[in-house]
C-alpha positions as CSV (number, residue, x, y, z in Angstrom):
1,X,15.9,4.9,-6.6
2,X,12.9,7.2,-6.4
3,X,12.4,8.9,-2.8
4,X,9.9,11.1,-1.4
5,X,10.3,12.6,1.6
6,X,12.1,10.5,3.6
7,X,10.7,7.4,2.2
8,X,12.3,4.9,-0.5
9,X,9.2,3.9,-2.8
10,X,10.1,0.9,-3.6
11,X,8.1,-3.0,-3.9
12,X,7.5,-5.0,-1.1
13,X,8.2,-2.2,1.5
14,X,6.8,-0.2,3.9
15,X,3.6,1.6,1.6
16,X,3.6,5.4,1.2
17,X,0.3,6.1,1.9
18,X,-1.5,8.8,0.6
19,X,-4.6,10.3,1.7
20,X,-6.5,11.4,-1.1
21,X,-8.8,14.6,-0.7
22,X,-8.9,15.6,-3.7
23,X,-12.0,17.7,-4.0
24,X,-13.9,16.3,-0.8
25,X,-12.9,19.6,0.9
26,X,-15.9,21.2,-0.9
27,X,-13.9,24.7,-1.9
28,X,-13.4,25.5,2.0
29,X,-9.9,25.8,2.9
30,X,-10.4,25.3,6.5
31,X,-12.5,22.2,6.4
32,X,-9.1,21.2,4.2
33,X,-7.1,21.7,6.9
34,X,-9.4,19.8,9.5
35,X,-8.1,16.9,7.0
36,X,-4.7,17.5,6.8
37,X,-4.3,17.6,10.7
38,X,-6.9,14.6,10.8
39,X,-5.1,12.7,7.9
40,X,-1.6,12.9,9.5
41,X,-2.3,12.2,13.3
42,X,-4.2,8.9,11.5
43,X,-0.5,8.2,10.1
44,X,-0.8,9.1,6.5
45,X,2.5,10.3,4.7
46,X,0.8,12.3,2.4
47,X,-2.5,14.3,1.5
48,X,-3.4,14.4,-2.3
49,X,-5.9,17.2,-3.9
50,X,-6.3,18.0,-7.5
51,X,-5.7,21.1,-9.2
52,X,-8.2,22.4,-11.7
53,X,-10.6,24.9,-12.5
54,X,-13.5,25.3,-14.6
55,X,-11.5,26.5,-17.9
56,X,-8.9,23.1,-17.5
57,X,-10.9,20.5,-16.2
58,X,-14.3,20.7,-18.9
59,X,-15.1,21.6,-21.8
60,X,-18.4,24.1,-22.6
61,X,-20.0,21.5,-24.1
62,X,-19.4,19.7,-20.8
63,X,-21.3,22.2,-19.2
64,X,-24.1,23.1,-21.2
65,X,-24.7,19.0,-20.9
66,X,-24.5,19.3,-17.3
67,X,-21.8,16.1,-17.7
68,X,-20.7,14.1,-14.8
69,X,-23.3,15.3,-12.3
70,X,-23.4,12.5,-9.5
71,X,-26.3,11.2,-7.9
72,X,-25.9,13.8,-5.2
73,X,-27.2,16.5,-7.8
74,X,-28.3,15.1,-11.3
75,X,-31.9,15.0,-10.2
76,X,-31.7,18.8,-8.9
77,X,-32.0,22.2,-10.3
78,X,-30.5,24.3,-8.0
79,X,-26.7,22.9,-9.6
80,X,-25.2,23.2,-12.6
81,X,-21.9,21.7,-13.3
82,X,-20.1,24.7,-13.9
83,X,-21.5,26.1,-10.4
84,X,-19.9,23.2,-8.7
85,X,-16.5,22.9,-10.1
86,X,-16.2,27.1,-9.1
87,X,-17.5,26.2,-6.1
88,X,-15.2,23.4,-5.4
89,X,-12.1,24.3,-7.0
90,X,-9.1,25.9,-5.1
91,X,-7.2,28.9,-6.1
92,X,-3.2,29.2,-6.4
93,X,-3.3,31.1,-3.2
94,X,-5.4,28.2,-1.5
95,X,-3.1,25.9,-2.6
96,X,-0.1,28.2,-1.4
97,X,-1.8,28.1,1.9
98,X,-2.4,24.4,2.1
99,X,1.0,24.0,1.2
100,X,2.6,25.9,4.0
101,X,0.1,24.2,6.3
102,X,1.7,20.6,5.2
103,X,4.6,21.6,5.4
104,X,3.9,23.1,9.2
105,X,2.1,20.0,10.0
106,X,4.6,17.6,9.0
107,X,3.3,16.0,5.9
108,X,3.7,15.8,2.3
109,X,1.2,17.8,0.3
110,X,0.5,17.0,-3.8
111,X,-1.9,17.2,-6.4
112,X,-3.1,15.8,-9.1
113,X,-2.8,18.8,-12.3
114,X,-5.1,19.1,-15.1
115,X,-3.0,21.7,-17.3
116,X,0.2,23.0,-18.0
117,X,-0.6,26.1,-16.1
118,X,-1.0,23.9,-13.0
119,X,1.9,21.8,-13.6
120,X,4.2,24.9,-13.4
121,X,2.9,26.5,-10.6
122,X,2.9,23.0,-8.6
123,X,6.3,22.6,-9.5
124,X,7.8,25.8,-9.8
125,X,5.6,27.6,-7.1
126,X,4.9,24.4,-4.3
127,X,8.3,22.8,-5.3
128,X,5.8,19.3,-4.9
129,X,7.8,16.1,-4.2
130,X,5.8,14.3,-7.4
131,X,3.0,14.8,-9.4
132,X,0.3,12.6,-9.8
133,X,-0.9,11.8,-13.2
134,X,-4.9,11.3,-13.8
135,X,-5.4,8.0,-15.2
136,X,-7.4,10.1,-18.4
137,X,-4.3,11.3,-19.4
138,X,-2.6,8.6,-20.0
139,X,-3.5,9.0,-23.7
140,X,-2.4,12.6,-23.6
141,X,1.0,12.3,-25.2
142,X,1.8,16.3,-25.0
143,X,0.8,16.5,-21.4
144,X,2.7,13.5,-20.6
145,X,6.0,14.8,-22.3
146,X,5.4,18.4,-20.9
147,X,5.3,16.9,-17.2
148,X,8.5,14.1,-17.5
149,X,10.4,16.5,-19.1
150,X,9.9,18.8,-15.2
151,X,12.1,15.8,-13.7
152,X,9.9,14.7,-10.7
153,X,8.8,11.5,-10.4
154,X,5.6,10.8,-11.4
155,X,2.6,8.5,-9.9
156,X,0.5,6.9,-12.8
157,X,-2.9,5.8,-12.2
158,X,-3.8,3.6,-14.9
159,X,-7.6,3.2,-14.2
160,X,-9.5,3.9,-18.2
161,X,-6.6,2.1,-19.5
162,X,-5.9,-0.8,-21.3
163,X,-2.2,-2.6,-21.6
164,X,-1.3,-0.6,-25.1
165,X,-2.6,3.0,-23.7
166,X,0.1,2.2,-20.4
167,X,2.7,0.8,-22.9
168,X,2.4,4.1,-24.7
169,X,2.2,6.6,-21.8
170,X,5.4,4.6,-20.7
171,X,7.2,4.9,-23.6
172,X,6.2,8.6,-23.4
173,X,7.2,9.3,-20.8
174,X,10.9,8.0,-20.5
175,X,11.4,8.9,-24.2
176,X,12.5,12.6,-22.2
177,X,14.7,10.7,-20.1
178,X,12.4,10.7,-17.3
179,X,12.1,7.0,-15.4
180,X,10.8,7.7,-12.4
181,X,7.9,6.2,-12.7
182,X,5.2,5.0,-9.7
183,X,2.2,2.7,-11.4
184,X,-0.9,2.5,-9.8
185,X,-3.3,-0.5,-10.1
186,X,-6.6,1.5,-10.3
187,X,-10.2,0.6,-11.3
188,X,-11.8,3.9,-12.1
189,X,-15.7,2.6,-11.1
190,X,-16.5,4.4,-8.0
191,X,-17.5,1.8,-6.1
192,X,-15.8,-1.2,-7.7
193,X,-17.5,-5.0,-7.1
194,X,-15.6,-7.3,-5.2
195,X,-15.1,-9.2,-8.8
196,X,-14.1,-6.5,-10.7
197,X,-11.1,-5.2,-7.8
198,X,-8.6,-7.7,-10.0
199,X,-5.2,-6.7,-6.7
200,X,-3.3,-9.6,-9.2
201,X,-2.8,-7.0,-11.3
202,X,0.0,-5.6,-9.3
203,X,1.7,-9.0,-9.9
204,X,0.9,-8.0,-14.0
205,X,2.2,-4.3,-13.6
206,X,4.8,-4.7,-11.6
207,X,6.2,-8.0,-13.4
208,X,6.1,-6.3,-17.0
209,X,6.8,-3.2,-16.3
210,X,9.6,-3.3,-13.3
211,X,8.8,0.0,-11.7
212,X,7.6,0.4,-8.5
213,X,3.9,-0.4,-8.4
214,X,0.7,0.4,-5.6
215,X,-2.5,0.6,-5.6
216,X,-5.3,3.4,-6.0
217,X,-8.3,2.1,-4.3
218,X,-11.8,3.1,-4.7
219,X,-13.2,0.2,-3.0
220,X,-15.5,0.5,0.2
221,X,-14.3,-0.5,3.7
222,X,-10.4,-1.2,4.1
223,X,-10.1,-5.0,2.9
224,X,-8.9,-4.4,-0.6
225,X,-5.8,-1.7,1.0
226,X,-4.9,-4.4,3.7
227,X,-4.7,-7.3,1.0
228,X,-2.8,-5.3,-1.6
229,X,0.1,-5.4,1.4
230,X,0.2,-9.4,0.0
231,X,1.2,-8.2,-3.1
232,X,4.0,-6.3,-2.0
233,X,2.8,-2.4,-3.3
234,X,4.9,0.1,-3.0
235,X,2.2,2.9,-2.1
236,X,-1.6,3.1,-1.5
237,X,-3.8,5.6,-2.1
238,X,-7.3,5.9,-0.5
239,X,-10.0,8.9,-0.9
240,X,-10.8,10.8,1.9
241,X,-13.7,12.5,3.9
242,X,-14.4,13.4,7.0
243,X,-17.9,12.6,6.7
244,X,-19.5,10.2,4.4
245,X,-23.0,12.2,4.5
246,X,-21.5,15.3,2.8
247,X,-22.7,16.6,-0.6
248,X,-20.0,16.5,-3.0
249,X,-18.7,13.9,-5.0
250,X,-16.6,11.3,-4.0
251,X,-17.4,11.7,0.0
252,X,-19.4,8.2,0.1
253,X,-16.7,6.0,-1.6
254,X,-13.8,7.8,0.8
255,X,-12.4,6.3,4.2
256,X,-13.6,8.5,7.2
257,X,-11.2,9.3,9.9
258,X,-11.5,6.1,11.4
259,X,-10.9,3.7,8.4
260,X,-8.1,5.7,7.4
261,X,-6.5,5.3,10.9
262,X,-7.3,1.2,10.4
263,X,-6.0,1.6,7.1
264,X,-2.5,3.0,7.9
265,X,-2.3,1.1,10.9
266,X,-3.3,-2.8,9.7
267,X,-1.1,-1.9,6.4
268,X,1.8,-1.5,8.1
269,X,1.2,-4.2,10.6
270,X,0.7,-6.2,7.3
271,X,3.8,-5.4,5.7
272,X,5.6,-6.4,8.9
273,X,3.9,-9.6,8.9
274,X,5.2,-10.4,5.3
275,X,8.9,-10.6,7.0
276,X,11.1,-12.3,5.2
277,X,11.8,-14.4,1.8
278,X,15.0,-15.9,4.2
279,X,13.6,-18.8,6.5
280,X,14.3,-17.5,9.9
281,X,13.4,-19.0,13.5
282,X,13.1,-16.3,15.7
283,X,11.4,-18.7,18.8
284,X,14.1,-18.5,21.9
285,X,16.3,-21.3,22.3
286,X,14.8,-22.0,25.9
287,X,11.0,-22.4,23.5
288,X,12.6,-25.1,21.1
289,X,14.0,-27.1,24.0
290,X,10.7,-26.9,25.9
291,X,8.5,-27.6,23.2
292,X,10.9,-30.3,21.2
293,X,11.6,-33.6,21.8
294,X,14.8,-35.7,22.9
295,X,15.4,-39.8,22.8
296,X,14.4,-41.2,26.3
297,X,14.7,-44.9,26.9
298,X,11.1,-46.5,27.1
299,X,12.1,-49.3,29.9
300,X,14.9,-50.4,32.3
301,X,17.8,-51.3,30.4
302,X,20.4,-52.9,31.9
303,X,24.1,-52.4,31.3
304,X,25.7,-54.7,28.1
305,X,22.1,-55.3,26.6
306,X,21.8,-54.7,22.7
307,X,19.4,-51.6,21.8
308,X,16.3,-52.0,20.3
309,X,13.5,-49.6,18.8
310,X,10.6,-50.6,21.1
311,X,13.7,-49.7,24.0
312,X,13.5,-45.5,22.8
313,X,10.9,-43.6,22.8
314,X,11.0,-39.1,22.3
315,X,9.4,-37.4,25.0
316,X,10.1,-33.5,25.7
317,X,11.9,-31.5,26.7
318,X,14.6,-31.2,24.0
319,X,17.7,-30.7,26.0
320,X,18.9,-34.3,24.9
321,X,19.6,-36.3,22.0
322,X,17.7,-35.2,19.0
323,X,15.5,-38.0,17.6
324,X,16.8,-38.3,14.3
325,X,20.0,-40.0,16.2
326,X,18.0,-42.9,17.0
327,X,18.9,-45.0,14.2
328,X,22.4,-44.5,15.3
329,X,21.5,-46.4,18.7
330,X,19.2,-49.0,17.7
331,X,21.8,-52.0,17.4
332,X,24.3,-50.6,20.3
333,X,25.2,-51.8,24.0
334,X,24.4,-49.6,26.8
335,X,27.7,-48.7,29.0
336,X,25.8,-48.3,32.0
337,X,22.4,-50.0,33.7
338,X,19.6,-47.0,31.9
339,X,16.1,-46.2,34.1
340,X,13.2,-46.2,32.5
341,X,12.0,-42.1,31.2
342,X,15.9,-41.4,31.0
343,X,17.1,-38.7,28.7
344,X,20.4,-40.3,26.7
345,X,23.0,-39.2,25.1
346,X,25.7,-41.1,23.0
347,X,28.2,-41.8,25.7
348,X,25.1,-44.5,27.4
349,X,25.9,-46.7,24.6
């Protein structure tokens, strides 16, 4: 059983949700804690960042290339890479900070590391419930081993990824003894099309693999996150601004305020709607007799006369004889004279 928190992750049950900020707070530790606040009275259980700075996340060749620039800066001069990630990235003593303020504010607070520096000092330092594993280093055997063999459990994106690169992380991974695995259905294209979302992978991932299985979503809107419910995911993560307009680079694909609220709230409405495998009737009994039928006699008939089927007819209410029991009275006498419109029962005949 893997828990965090309070909450069994497990398939087909309530979703953890996570609220993923990752680096949408811009470098500004207050506007990160507008989101935490925002992100839990919205109903999220958790708020995701990512640890890195410039020496873990690129290389120098990344940077004299200016690599990864979004549209927001690739046709500007006034950016470089390497100016953005130090302007975005968050010290240890912002993170210690953000930390506390999760834990203050009464939600759980994790990251996404990008080196083994960061993996200790979430872990050893933040004590994080989990860490979340970028779905680039799936392929990163060392990094893999170096986090399972820490013990937490561990939320695998597997975006980039083909069947063998998850097979092998897998194998990886609880090769040190460590199964607590979370997969994540991802498609790491930032928006996705509608074709290329592919939710029946979570049947695929969850069927082959047997580990608890959600879905990271990088989908506009909130349609794809409401319809994973259907599949039964375990947890659902969803970037997250609080304004779309913002320079930075994942602000426009992220949920504002007000689609993460829908979000949380139409997910778990969802799941609740899902019910049951077990056929259960849960009208009142006072609904089935008003709204079934009972045998009613369909003209005078008088006492001693043989039954016939154009005699019955099944009106409601169903306070009477069932209708299937009207082969048992075709062919009997009636004890007593019957009115026309008459409910019966089996002591008339």
């Amino acid at each position: 059983m893997i828990k965090i928190g309070k909450k069994e992750i497990k398939n087909y049950s309530e979703p953890f949700i996570i609220a993923e900020i990752a680096a949408n707070h811009n470098g500004n530790v207050e506007l990160a804690k507008k989101m935490i606040i925002i992100a839990h009275k919205k109903g999220a259980d958790c708020v995701k960042f990512q640890s890195w700075d410039k020496h873990s996340i690129f290389s120098k060749k990344a940077y004299e290339d200016n690599f990864f620039l979004n549209d927001d800066y690739r046709n500007r001069n006034d950016h470089t890479l390497e100016s953005i990630v130090e302007a975005y990235s968050l010290s240890d003593e912002d993170f210690i900070e953000l930390k506390n303020y999760c834990d203050k504010t009464g939600i759980i607070f994790a990251s996404t590391p990008f080196s083994e520096r960061e993996v200790n000092f979430l872990i050893d330092e933040l004590d994080v419930e989990f860490i979340k594993i970028a779905s680039m280093d799936l392929n990163n055997f060392s990094f893999l081993e170096f986090i399972a063999k820490k013990d937490k459990p561990l939320v695998i994106s597997t975006g980039l990824n083909n069947l063998s690169d998850i097979d092998e992380a897998i194998r990886t991974i609880v090769n040190t003894g460590n199964d607590k695995i979370i997969l994540l259905h991802c498609v790491s294209i930032y928006p996705p099309e509608d074709k290329d979302v592919n939710l029946n992978n979570i049947d695929m991932l969850r069927n082959l693999y047997n580990y608890p299985t959600g879905f990271s979503d990088h989908t506009f809107g909130f349609t794809a996150p409401i319809l994973s419910i259907a599949k039964g995911v375990c947890m659902i993560e969803k970037h997250f601004t609080l304004d779309k307009t913002m320079e930075g680079w994942d602000h426009k694909i992220s949920a504002n305020p007000e689609e993460l609220g829908i979000i949380v709230k139409e997910c778990k409405r969802a799941y609740k709607m899902l019910g049951s495998y077990n056929r259960i009737v849960n009208e009142p009994q006072e609904r089935l007799e008003a709204f079934r039928r009972s045998i009613v006699s369909a003209r005078n008939i008088k006492k001693g006369e043989k039954i016939l089927k154009e005699d019955l007819t099944c009106k409601r209410p169903g306070t009477g004889l069932e209708p299937k029991y009207m082969k048992f009275i075709i062919g009997r006498r009636a004890k007593r004279d019957i009115e026309i419109d008459s409910l019966l029962t089996m002591e008339d005949f």
